[in-house]
Each structure stands twice: as C-alpha cells, then as structure tokens.
C-alpha positions as CSV (number, residue, x, y, z in Angstrom):
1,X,-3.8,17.2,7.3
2,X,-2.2,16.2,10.7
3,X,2.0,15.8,9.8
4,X,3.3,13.0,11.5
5,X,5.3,15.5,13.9
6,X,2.3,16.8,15.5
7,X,1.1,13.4,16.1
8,X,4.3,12.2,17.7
9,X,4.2,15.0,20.2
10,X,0.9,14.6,21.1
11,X,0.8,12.8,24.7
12,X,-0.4,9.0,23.2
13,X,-1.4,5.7,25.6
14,X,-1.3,2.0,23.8
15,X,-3.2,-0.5,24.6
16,X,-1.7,-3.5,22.6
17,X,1.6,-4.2,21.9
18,X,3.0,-7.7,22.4
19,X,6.7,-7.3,24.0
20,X,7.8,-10.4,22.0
21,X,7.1,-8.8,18.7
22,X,8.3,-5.2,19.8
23,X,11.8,-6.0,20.2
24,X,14.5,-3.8,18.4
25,X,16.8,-6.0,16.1
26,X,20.0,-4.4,17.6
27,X,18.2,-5.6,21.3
28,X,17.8,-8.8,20.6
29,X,21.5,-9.2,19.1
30,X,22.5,-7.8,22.6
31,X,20.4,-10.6,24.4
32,X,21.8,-13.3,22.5
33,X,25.4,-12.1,23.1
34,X,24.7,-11.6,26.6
35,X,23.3,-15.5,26.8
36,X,26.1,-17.0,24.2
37,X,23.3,-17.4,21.6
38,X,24.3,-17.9,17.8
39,X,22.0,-14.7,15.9
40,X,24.1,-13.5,13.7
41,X,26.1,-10.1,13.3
42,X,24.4,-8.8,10.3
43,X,21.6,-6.4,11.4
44,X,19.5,-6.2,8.3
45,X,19.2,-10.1,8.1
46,X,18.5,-10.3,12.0
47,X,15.7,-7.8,11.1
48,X,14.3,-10.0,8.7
49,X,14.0,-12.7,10.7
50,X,11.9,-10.8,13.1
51,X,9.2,-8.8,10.4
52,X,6.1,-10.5,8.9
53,X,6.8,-12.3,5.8
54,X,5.8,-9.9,2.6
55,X,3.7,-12.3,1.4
56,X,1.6,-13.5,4.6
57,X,-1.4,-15.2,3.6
58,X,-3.2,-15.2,7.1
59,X,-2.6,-14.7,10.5
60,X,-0.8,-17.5,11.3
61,X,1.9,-16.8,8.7
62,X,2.1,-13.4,10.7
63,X,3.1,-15.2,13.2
64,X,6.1,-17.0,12.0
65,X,8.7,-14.7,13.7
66,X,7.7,-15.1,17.0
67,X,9.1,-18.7,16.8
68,X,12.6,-16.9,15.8
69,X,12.5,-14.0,19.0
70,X,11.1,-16.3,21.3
71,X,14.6,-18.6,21.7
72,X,16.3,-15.3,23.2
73,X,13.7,-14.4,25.4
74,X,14.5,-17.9,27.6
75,X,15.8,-15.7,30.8
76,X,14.9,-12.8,33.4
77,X,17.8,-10.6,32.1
78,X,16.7,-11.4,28.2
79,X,13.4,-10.6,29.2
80,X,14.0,-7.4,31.2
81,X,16.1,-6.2,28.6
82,X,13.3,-6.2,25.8
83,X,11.0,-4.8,28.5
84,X,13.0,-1.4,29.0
85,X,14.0,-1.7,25.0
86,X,9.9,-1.7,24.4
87,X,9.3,1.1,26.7
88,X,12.0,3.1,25.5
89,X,10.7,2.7,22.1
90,X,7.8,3.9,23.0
91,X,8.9,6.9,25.3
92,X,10.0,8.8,21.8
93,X,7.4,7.5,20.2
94,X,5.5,9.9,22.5
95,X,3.5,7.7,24.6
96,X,2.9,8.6,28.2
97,X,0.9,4.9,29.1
98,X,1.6,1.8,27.4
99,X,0.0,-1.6,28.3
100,X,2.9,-4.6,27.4
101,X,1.2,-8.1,26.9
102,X,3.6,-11.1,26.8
103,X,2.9,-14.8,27.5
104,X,4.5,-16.3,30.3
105,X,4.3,-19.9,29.7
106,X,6.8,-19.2,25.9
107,X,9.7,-17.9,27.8
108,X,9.6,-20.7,30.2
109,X,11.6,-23.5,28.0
110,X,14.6,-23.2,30.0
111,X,13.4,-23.6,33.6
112,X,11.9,-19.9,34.3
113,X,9.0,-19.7,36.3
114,X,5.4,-17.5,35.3
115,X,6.6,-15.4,38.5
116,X,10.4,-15.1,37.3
117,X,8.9,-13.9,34.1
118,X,6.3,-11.6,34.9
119,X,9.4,-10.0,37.7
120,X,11.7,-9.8,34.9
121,X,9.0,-7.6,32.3
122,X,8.1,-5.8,35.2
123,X,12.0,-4.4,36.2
124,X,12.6,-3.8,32.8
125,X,9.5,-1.6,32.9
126,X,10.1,0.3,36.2
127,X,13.9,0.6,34.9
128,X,12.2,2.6,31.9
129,X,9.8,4.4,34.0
130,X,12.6,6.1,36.0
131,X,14.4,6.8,33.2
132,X,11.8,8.6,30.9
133,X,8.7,10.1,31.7
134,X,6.3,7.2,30.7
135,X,4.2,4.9,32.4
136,X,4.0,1.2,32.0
137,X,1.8,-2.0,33.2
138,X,1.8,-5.8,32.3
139,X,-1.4,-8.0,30.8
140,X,-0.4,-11.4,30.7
141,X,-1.5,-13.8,28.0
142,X,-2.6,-17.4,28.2
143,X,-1.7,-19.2,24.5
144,X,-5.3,-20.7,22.9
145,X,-2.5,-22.9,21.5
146,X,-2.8,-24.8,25.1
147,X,-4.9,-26.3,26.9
148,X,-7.6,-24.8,29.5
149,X,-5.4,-26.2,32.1
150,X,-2.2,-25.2,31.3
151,X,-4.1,-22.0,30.7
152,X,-5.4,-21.8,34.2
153,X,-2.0,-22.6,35.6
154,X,-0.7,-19.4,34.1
155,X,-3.5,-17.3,35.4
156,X,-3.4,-18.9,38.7
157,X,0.7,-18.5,39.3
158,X,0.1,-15.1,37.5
159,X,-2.2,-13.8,40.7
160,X,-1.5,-11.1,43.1
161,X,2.7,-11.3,42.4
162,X,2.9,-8.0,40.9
163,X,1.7,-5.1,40.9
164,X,2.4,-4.4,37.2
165,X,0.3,-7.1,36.2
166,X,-3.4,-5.4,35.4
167,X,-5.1,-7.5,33.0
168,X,-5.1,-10.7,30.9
169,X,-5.9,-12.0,27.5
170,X,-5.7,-14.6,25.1
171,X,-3.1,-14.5,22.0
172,X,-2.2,-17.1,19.1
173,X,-4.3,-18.5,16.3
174,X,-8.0,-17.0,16.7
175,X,-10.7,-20.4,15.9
176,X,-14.3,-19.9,16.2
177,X,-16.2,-20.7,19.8
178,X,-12.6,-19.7,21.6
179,X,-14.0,-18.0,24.5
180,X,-16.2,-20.8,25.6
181,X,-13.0,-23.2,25.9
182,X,-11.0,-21.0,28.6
183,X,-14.2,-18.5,30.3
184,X,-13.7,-21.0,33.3
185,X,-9.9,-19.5,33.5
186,X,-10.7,-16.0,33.6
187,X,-12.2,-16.1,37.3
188,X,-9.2,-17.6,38.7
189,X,-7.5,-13.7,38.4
190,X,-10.0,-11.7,36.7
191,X,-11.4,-9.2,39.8
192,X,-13.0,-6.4,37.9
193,X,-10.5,-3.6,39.8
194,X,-7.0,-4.5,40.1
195,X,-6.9,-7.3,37.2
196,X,-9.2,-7.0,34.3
197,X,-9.9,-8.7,31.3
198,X,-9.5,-7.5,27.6
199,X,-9.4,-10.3,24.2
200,X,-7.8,-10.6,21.4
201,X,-11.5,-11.7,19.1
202,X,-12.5,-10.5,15.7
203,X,-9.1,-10.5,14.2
204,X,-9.9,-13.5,11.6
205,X,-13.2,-13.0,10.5
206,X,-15.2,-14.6,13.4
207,X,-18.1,-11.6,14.7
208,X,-19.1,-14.3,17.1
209,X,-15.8,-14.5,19.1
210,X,-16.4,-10.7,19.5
211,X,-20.1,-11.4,21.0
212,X,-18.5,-14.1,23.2
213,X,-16.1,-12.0,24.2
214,X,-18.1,-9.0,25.4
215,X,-20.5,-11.9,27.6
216,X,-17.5,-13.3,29.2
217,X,-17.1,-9.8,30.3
218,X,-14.4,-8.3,28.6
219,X,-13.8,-4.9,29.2
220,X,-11.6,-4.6,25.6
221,X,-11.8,-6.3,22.1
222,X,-8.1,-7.2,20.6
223,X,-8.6,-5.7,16.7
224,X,-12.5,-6.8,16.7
225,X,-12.2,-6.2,13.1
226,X,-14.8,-8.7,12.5
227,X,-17.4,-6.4,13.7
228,X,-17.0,-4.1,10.6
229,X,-20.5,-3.9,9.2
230,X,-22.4,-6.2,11.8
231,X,-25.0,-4.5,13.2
232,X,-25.6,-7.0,16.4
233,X,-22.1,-6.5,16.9
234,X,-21.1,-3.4,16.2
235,X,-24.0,-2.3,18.9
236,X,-23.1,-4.2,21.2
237,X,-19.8,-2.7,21.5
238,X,-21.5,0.6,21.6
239,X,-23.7,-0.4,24.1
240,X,-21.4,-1.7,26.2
241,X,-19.0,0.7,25.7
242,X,-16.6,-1.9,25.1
243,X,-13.3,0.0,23.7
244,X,-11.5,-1.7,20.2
245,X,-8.0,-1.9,20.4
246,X,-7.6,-1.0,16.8
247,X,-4.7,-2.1,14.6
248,X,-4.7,-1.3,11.2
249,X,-1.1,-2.0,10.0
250,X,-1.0,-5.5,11.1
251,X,-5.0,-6.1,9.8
252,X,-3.5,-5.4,6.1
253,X,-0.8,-7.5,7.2
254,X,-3.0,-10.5,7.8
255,X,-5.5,-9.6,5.3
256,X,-8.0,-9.1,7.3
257,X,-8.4,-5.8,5.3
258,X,-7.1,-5.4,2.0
259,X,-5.8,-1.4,2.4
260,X,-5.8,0.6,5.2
261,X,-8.3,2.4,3.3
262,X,-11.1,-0.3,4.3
263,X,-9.7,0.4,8.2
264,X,-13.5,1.9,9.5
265,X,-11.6,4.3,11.2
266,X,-14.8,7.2,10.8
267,X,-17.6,4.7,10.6
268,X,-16.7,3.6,14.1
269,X,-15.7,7.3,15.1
270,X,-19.0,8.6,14.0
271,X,-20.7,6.0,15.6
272,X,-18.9,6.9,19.0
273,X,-17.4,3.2,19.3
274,X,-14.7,3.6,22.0
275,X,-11.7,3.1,19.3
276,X,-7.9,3.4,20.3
277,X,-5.2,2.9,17.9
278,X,-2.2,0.7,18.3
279,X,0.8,-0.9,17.0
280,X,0.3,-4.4,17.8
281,X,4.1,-5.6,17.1
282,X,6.3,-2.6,16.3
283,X,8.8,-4.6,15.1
284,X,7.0,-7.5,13.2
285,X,4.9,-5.3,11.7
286,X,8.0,-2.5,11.6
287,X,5.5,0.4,12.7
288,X,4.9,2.9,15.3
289,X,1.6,4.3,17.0
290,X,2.6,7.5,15.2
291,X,2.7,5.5,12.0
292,X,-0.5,4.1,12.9
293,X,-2.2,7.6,13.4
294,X,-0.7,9.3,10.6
295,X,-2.2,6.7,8.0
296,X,-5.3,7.7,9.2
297,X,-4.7,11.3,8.8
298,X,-3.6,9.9,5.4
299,X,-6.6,7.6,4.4
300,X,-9.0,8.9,6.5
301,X,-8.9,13.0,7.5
302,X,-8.4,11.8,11.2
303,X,-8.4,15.5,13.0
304,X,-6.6,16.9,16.1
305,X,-10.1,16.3,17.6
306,X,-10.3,12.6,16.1
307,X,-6.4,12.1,17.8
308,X,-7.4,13.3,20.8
309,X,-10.7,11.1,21.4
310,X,-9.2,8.3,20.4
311,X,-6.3,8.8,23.5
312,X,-8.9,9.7,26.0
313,X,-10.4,6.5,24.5
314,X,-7.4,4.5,25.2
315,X,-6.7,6.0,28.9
316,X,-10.2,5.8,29.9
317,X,-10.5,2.1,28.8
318,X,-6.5,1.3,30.4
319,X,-6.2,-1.0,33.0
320,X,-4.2,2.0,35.2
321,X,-4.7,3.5,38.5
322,X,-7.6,5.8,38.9
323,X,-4.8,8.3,39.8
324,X,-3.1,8.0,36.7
325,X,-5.5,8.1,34.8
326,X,-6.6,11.4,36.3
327,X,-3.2,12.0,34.8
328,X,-3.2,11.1,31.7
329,X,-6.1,12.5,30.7
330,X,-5.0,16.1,32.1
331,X,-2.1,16.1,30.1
332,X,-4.4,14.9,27.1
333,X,-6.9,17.8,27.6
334,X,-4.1,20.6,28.4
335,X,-2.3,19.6,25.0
C-alpha cells in the first residue's frame, strides 16, 4: 500500500480548494491582529471556530464556519495574507499547481472592490510563487445565494483585470435547476481559452445539476458525487471527458457518502472518468490532498499508477497555460 510519504512527494496539482476555508488558525489570528479584530488568543478554540461541526447534518451546516473566517477577510492585506498562507500550505503539501477559488462579492462588506479583491488573492499568490516552487491561478466564484444580477456584476467587474484569474464557478447551498438561474452570467467572462468554466453540481444529491452543468458547457464538475451509479450521467461525463473534482473528506463530512469507503474511487477509475482528488477546505475539513490520496490507498488500493492518472487528470483538465502544463505533466511523467 502507497505510505502517505510517497504520496506527499509525489508532484500533485488541486483543482478545488476554496481560500476562505483553507486558512491556517495561527493566519487568521495574524489578520485579525493586523486589522484590530477581537479573535481570541487561544489557538485550539480559534481552530474550532473554523472546522465543520462534528455533527453536520448537511451541507449547509458545513458551511457554518465560513460565516466566522469571512469577518477577517474584509481587506487586500487580510486577503493577500490567506492567499500566500494557502499556497504555502500547499507547497509542502507537495503540490506543484493549485487552482484557489474565492468569492469576491463576501470580502466586500467593508468598501473593497471585486478588482481590489481579486489584486489582493492574486499578490499573495505571486508572493508564494517566488518563494517556493509552486504554481498558482484564481477561479472566482459567484454566491447562488445572490441574485443573477449581482451574479453578473461579479463576472463582469471580474473580466480581463488579472491574469490569475482563469476560470469561474458557482459556490453556496447546491438547489435543484441552479444552472438554469445564472447560464446567462457565464457568457459575460467565460471565453473557452483564457477564462473557463468549472461548477460546483452533484454535491447534494441532485444528478440533474450535473447534466445541466455539462450543457452549460462546463469543462469541470465540483464533487459531482451525485453521478455515482447514474448511468445517463455518469456517461456523459465520460463522454465528454468532463474531469470530477473529487472530494471525499468533505463528502463524508456532508453526508453525501456515509464512509469514504462508498467514495467510487475505482468504479470511476475503471471506467476512465477524468477524476482528480482534492481537499476542498483544508482547514474546515482539517485535511490535506495527501490525506485525501492516502485514504484511498487506505479504502481503495489506489496504486502509484492510480496517483499518477489521477494528477495528469488534474493538470490536463487545469485552467493553466499550455506551457505549464507541458510542465507539469513532465515533471508528473519523469517522477
């Protein structure tokens, strides 16, 4: 079986890790000293505050402590700061690409504007990326917790100010039909090369979101664990050769699955669905894309071969350069 050391060395690219639930306890006390923020000096309590409750009963209780980080993530230095702290996590995590997806329009309560935000992610990025030997890119997120339009504002102001920015999606509370409420918004960035579009669907239960998804012309499904065991579905994604940003830790944590040994880790392996692992929140979900790997090792027998799929998965589904992903994938193969 695959030790968890082998799988950190291995050269790993994530797909889906939302910057606002990533954020190292010890980080976030720094912020809110550096803004004059009451959080408390205690670190194990402060780490509470920002994991998902033992008990969640959905998704939406997973989401509780967001509402808690978000209040310290109200300025470009706060912002930055979790940006490089993300990225640095990741760097000895042994990822060489990570895609960071935060939304704009919840860290603009004190005046910040969508391009002051997205500027802000995207030093703290380049700050890591010239300190470590790791690559890094922005997808912004529209909330399905607001409206088309404000939706569309965020897309709009979010256009052509950054080269970091690669992609968008949709986060918050998954509902049936979702796609059909905001497809309008997608066209206002979306141009197939430089900004592309990937979705969080499937997460609650809802195969149809995924279907949705995939005809809106998403290049990427956001957990799509509602596709396990749908034919329609599940060959569509093949078809298409959609790639599942898989996240198994935080699909127990939502119950979505009971165990990660219900995650259909080698049904959609042996199928050759274009499957990437990833950590979804590192911090609210206290894991690791090693973690993440090695309970497949654990569960499911993932191989070396299975590891390394899975990462050529994830670099040839990325939103980078053509360039770097010539990179990437060298470094994969030459491992």
């Amino acid at each position: 079986m695959l030790d968890k050391v082998a799988i950190q060395k291995f050269p790993k690219a994530e797909l889906h890790c939302h910057l606002d639930g990533s954020i190292r306890p010890q980080t976030l006390q720094k912020i809110a000293a550096m803004t004059g923020a009451e959080i408390g000096t205690d670190l194990a309590t402060v780490m509470e505050k920002m994991t998902a409750p033992q008990n969640a009963e959905n998704l939406a209780d997973y989401l509780q402590p967001f509402e808690f980080v978000l209040q310290y993530l109200q300025s470009e230095k706060a912002l930055e700061m979790a940006a490089f702290d993300v990225m640095e996590q990741a760097y000895h995590d042994g990822v060489k690409y990570i895609e960071i997806r935060f939304a704009p329009s919840l860290s603009m309560e004190k005046g910040l504007t969508v391009a002051e935000t997205i500027a802000a992610v995207a030093a703290g990025i380049s700050h890591a990326e010239r300190q470590f030997p790791i690559y890094g890119n922005i997808l912004v997120c529209g909330m399905r917790t607001d409206s088309e339009n404000e939706v569309e504002q965020i897309f709009t102001r979010s256009k052509a100010i950054n080269e970091k920015v690669v992609g968008i999606d949709l986060a918050g509370p998954e509902v049936a039909g979702f796609v059909a409420d905001y497809q309008d918004s997608f066209a206002l960035i979306v141009d197939g090369e430089k900004v592309q579009l990937t979705l969080h669907a499937g997460e609650c239960g809802c195969a149809n979101n995924i279907l949705a998804a995939i005809a809106a012309g998403s290049k990427r499904i956001g957990h799509g664990i509602a596709a396990l065991g749908n034919q329609d579905v599940e060959e569509q994604l093949l078809e298409k050769e959609v790639c599942i940003e898989g996240c198994p830790t935080s699909n127990v944590q939502t119950h979505a699955l009971k165990s990660k040994s219900d995650y259909p880790f080698q049904r959609w392996m042996k199928q050759g669905q274009k499957l990437c692992l990833n950590t979804d929140n590192r911090t609210v979900s206290v894991t690791t894309l090693t973690d993440e790997y090695y309970e497949m090792a654990v569960h499911h027998e993932m191989t070396m071969q299975q590891l390394k799929q899975c990462n050529q998965n994830a670099v040839q589904s990325s939103f980078a350069s053509a360039p770097l992903k010539a990179e990437l994938l060298e470094a994969i193969s030459e491992y």
